[in-house]
N, C-alpha and C positions, 0 to 999 in steps of 0.2 A: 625785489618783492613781487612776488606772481597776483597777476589781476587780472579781472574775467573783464575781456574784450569782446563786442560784439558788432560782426560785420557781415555785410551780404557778400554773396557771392551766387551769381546766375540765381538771382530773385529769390534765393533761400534766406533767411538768416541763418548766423552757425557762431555760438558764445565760445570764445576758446579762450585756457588761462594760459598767461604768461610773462614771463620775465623781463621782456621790450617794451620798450613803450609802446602806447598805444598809436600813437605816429607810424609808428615800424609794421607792427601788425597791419594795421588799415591798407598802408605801402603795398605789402606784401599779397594782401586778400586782393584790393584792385587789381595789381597784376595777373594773379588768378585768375579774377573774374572778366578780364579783357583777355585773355588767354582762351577762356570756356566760350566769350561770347565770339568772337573770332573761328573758332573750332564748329561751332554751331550755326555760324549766318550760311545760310542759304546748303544748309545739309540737315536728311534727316537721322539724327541722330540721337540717341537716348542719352541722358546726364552722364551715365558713368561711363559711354562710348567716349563722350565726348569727354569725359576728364581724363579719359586713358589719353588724349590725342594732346590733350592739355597740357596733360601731364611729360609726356615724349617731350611737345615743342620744348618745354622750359627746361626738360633735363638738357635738349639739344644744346640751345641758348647756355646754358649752366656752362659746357663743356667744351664750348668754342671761345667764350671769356676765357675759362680756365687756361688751355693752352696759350688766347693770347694773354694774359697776365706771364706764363710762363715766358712764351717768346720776349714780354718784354724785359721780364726780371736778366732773362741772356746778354740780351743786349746791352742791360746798364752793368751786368756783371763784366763783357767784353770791355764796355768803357771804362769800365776803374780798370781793369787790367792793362787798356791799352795806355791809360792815364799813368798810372805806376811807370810803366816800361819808360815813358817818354820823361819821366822826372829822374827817374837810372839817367838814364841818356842824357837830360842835362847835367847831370850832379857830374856825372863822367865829365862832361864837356867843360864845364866850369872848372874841375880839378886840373884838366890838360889845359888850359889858358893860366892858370895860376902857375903851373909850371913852368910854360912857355916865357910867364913875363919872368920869372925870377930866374931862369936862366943865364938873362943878360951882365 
C-alpha cells in the first residue's frame, strides 16, 4: 500500500509516496542526506553540484557491493562445487573399500 512519507534531506523537507515502510524510506533519505552533507562540508558548492557528487559517491558505493556480492555468490558457487566433487570422491572411495573387503 503506498503512503506519503516525509523526510529531510540537507535541511529541505521532501514528502515522497511509497510502497516501504517508512523505516526504509527514512533509512534510505539519511543515507542521502549524510551523503549531501559530506559532499558539501567544507566545499563551496551549490545543492544540485553537490547531489550530482552525491549522487556519483552512492552509485560508486552501489557498484563495488555489487561486484562484491558477485565475488562472493563465486565463491560459495566454487564451494558447492568443490563440495560435490569431494562427496564423488568419497562415494567413489567407499565403493572401492566395499569391494576391497568382499573380496576376501
Amino acid at each position: 500500500m503506498k503512503q506519503k512519507i516525509t523526510v529531510t534531506i540537507a535541511g529541505q523537507e521532501y514528502t515522497l509516496v511509497a510502497e516501504e515502510s517508512e523505516e526504509y524510506v527514512t533509512r534510505c533519505a539519511q543515507l542521502v542526506d549524510s551523503q549531501l552533507t559530506q559532499v558539501m562540508e567544507g566545499a563551496r558548492l551549490g545543492r544540485s553540484d553537490a547531489a550530482v557528487l552525491a549522487a556519483m559517491n552512492l552509485a560508486d558505493q552501489f557498484y563495488r557491493e555489487q561486484e562484491a556480492g558477485e565475488n562472493l555468490r563465486l565463491q560459495i558457487k566454487e564451494g558447492l562445487d568443490e563440495n560435490a566433487r569431494l562427496k564423488m570422491e568419497l562415494s567413489e572411495a567407499k565403493r572401492e573399500i566395499f569391494k576391497l573387503q568382499n573380496q576376501k
